[in-house]
N, C-alpha and C positions, 0 to 999 in steps of 0.2 A: 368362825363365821363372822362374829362380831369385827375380826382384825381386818380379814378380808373386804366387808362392805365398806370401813373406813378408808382403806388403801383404794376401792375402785372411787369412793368418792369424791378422794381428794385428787385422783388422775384425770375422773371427769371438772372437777373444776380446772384443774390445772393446762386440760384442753382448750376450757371455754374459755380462760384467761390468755390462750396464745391466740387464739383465734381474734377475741376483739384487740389487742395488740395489734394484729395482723388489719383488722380493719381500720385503726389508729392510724398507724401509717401511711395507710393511702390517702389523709386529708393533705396532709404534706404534699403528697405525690398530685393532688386537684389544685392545689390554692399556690403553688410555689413559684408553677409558671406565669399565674400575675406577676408577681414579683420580680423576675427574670424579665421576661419576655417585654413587658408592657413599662412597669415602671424604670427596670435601670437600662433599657436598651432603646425602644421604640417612639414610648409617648410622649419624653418631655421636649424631646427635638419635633416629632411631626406637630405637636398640640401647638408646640412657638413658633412654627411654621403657618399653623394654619388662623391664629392669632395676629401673625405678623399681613397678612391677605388681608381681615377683617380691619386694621390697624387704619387711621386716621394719617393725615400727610405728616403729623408730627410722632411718628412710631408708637400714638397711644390706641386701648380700646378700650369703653366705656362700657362696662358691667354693670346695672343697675346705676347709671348715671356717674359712678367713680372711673375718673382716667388714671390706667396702669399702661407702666409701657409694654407692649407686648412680649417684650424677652422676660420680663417677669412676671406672666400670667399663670406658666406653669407651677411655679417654687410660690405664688401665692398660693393656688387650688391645692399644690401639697400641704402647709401651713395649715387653710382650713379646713380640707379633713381631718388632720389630728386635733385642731377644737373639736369639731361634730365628735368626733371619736372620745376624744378627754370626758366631753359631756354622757356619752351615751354608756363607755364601758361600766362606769362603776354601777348602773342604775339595773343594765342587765346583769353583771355578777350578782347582785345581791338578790334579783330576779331567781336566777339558775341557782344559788344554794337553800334558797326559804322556799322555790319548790319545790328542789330536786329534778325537775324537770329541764336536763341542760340540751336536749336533743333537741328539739321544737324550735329552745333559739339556737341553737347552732343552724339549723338547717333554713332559717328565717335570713339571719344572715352572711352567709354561704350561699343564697341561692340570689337574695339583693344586689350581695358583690359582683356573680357570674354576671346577673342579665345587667350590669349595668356594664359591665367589661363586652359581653357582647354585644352592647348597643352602640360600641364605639367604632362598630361598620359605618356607621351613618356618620360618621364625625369628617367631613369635607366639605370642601369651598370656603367659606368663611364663619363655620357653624363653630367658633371658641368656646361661647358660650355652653352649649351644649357638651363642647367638651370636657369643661371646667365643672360642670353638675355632677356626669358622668364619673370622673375621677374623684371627686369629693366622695360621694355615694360609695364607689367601688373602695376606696382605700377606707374607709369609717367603715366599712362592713367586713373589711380583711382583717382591720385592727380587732374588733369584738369577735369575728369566730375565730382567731388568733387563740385570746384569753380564754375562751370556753373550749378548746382545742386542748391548750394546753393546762387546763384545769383537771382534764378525764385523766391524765395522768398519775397523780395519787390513788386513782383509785381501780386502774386497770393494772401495775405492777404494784407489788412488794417492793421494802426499800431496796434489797440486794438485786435487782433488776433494773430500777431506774433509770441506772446510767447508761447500759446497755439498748433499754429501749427507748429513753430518746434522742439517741446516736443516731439508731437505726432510722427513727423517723427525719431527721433531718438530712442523715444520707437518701435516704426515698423521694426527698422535697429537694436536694438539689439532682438528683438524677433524672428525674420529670425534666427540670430546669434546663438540665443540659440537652437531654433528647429533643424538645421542642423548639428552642432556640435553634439547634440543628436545623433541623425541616424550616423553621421559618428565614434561616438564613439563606437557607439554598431558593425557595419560592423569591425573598426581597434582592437579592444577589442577580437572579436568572427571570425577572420578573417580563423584561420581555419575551422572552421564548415560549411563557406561558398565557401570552398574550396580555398582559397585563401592564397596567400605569402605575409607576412607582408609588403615588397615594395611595393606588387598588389593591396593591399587594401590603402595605401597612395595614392598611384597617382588616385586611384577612387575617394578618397577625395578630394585630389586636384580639378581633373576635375572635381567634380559634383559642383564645387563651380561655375567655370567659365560658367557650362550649367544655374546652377540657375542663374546668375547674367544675362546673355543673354535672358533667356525665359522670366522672371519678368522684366528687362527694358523695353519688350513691353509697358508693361500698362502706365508707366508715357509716355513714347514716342507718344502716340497715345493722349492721353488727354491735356496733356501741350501744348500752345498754343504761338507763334514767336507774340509780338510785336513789331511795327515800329517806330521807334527810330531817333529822324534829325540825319542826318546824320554829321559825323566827321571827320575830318581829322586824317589821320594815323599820331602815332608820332613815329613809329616803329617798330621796332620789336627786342623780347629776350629782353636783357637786358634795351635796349635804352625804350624801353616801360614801363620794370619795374622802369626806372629812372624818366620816364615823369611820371607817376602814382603819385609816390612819392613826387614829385613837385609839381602836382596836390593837394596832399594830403596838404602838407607845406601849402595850404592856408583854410585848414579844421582843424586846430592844434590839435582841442579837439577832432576831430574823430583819427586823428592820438596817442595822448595820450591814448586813449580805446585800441588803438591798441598795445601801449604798452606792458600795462597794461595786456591786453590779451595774449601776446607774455610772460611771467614773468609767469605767473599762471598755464600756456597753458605749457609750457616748465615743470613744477614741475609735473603737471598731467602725460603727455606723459611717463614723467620717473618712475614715480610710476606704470604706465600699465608694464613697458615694465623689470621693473629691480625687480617688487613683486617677481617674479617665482624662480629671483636667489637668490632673498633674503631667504625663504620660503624653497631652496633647499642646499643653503650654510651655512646658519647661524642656521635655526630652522631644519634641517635634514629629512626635507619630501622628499615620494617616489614623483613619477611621476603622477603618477593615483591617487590624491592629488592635484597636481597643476593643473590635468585637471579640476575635480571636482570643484575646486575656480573657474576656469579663467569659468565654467556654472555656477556659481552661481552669479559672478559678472554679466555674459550676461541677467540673470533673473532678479536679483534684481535693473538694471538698466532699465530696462522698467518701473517700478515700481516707482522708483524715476525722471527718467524723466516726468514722467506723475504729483508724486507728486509736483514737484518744478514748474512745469507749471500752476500747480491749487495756487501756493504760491504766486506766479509771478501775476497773479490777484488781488491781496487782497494788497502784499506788493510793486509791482510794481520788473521789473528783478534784477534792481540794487541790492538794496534789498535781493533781496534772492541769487542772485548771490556772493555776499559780505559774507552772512551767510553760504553758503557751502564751502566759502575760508577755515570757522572756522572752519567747520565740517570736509575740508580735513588735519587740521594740527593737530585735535584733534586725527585722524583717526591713521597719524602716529606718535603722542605719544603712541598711545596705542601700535601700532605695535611695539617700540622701547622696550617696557616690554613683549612681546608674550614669551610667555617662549619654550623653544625647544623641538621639539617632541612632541608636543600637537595639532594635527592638527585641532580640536574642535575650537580652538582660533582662527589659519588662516583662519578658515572660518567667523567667528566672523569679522576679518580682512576685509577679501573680501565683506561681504555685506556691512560695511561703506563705503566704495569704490566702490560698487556698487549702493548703493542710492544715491550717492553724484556726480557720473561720467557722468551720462545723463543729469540730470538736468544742471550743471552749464556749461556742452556743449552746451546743447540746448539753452542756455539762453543768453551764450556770441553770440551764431549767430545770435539771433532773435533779440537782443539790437542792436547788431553792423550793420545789416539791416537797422536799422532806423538814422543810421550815415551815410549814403551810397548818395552822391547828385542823385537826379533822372537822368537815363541818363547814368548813369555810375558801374552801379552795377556789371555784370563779371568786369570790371577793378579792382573794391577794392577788390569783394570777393577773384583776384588771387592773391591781399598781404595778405589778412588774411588766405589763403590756405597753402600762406607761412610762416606764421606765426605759422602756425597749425602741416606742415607736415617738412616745410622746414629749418626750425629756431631751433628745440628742441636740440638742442647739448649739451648747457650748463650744463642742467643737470645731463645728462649720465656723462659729465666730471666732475662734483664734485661728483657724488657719485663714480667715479672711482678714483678720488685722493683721496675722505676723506678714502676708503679704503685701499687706498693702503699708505698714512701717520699711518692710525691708527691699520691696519688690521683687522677691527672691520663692517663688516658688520651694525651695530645696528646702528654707528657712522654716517655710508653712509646715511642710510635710512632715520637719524633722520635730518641730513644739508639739506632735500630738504624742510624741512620746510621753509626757508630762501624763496624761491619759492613763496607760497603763502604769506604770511608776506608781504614780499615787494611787490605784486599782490596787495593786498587787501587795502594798501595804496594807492598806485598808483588809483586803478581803483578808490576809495572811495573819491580822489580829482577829477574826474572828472565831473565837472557839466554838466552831461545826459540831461536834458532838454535845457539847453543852446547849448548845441551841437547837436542836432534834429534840434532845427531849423536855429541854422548857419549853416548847411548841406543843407537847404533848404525845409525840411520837416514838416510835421504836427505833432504838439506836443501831444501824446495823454494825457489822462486823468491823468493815472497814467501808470509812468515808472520808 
């Protein structure tokens, strides 16, 4: 009787633990199509468009009395949300583990980001400004329920799961990405047939990202579940928090080296997402509808490989396969460094290496760097590794904008982020993974 109640009780947990898995995933599948749809597709062209209308005879607009030129209004407002963000993440982690109360701000900011994504309907004529608030707000609220997103992690799987489920969540966060992009292309593509002005049919875009991201954060909100947590003393707030974190860290050394290590790799990645389009559009002479075409095929092909490397992450353990997508991203831009121009056939060749390779070794650094995390303390870390993620990627942008502009060689740019993974894949490949799980405090699983 006795063996029986134990066995139904560990099957009734082990239900209720697929089930909030299950509701986990669909924050990915709300928040993802910001990311997609709004920031790498839509908003930084229309917002410098409609900056450039608001713009003075000498191409400037004057924000709070400072003149910016208009083509650089948008990559500032990106800039200063990740301050607003740097400031705000560590203050709410430390928040979310001293109450245990991580649902309230998750859904606090998840629902800030939405309605500030859907107030980007109104963003026309020479409304910049509002644009520029809008995006700050929205992307500083994607950063924070980011970290608190991926904080429930440790505590929704087992180690020998991790890697599995958060494959799966990032394959569910670009499969959103792709589905929506879809519809939004054919509405922006065919916008007069639906009677629509090309501005009219953007800011539907826009906002239909912010209503999906608000209607689907139901589902993880309602399933995810607040655990209590001893309680801790505040060491601060803003920065004094991200210092005590850091401190904190200095006596976890080897989780801090992953972090690194993470930071080096993570930093080459971002630049690759973010500088492909201009590559693609400056060097190899593609139109536009082109670049949209890659930036869905990467969002497909990376569900695909996030699921693949998840199922690889079993067999070879994350490190492991984390380590072999380094290889795979540096082979990815040799080959880009030979694409020859005007062959758009190739760049998409391009994009699915980039796309089997994007999910996975995302998913993989979160679900490893989970098990570096001491219990107890999870939003804390996860708002250095959010910063590490969204807050930190600078470096790259700046070499491939000096090697261009020493060599004036686009091909030159593309090919120095190699240096990125290289010294990633050093760094991470000295760090003894099992050694570091359980000086964290944690359970070493089988294979990692």
């Amino acid at each position: 009787m006795g063996t029986d109640t134990l066995r139904t009780d560990a099957a009734d947990g082990a239900a209720d633990r697929r089930r909030e898995q299950r509701g986990w995933y669909f924050y990915d599948w709300a928040c993802s199509v910001y990311s997609t749809s709004v920031l790498t597709v839509f908003l930084g062209p229309y917002l410098t468009s409609v900056a450039e209308s608001a713009a003075d005879a000498d191409g400037y607009v004057h924000p709070l009395g400072i003149p910016v030129r208009a083509g650089s209004f948008f990559a500032y407002s990106v800039s200063l949300s990740v301050i607003v963000a740097v400031l705000v993440m560590p203050l709410v982690g430390a928040a979310a583990d001293r109450s245990g109360r991580k649902k309230p701000l998750l859904a606090a900011a998840a629902y800030t980001g939405a309605a500030a994504t859907a107030g980007m309907f109104f963003l026309d004529g020479d409304r910049y400004l509002l644009g520029g608030v809008l995006l700050v707000v929205a992307n500083a609220a994607q950063s924070v329920a980011m970290m608190l997103y991926n904080s429930y992690l440790p505590q929704i799987a087992p180690p020998e799961e991790r890697d599995a489920v958060s494959s799966r969540g990032w394959a569910f966060g670009y499969a959103a990405g792709a589905l929506v992009l879809i519809a939004n292309l054919i509405l922006y593509t065919a916008h007069d047939s639906f009677g629509l002005s090309e501005s009219a049919a953007v800011r539907i875009c826009l906002a239909s990202a912010g209503l999906w991201w608000g209607a689907f954060a139901l589902i993880p909100l309602r399933r995810l579940r607040d655990r209590r947590t001893p309680a801790r003393e505040a060491a601060g707030t803003g920065w004094k928090q991200l210092a005590a974190t850091i401190r904190d860290m200095r006596r976890h050394p080897l989780t801090l080296a992953f972090l690194l290590a993470y930071l080096v790799y993570n930093d080459g990645i971002q630049t690759v997402i973010t500088q492909a389009s201009v590559y693609g559009s400056e060097e190899l002479g593609l139109g536009q509808s082109t670049l949209i075409v890659a930036v869905l095929l990467v969002q497909v092909l990376a569900v695909v490989g996030a699921l693949a490397l998840g199922r690889l992450a079993r067999t070879y353990g994350a490190k492991r396969t984390i380590l072999g997508s380094l290889v795979a991203w540096t082979a990815t831009l040799a080959a880009g460094y030979f694409l020859p121009a005007g062959a758009p056939v190739w760049f998409f060749v391009l994009a699915a290496g980039i796309g089997l390779v994007l999910g996975g070794s995302q998913a993989l650094s979160r679900s490893l760097f989970s098990q570096l995390v001491p219990p107890g303390k999870e939003a804390e870390y996860f708002s250095a590794y959010e910063l590490s993620d969204r807050g930190m990627s600078w470096l790259g942008p700046l070499l491939f904008g000096l090697t261009y502009q020493l060599t004036g060689s686009y091909r030159d740019a593309i090919i120095s982020l190699v240096a990125f993974f290289v010294l990633g894949f050093v760094l991470l490949a000295r760090v003894p993974v099992r050694r570091a799980i359980g000086d964290a405090g944690n359970p070493v699983p089988e294979r990692i």
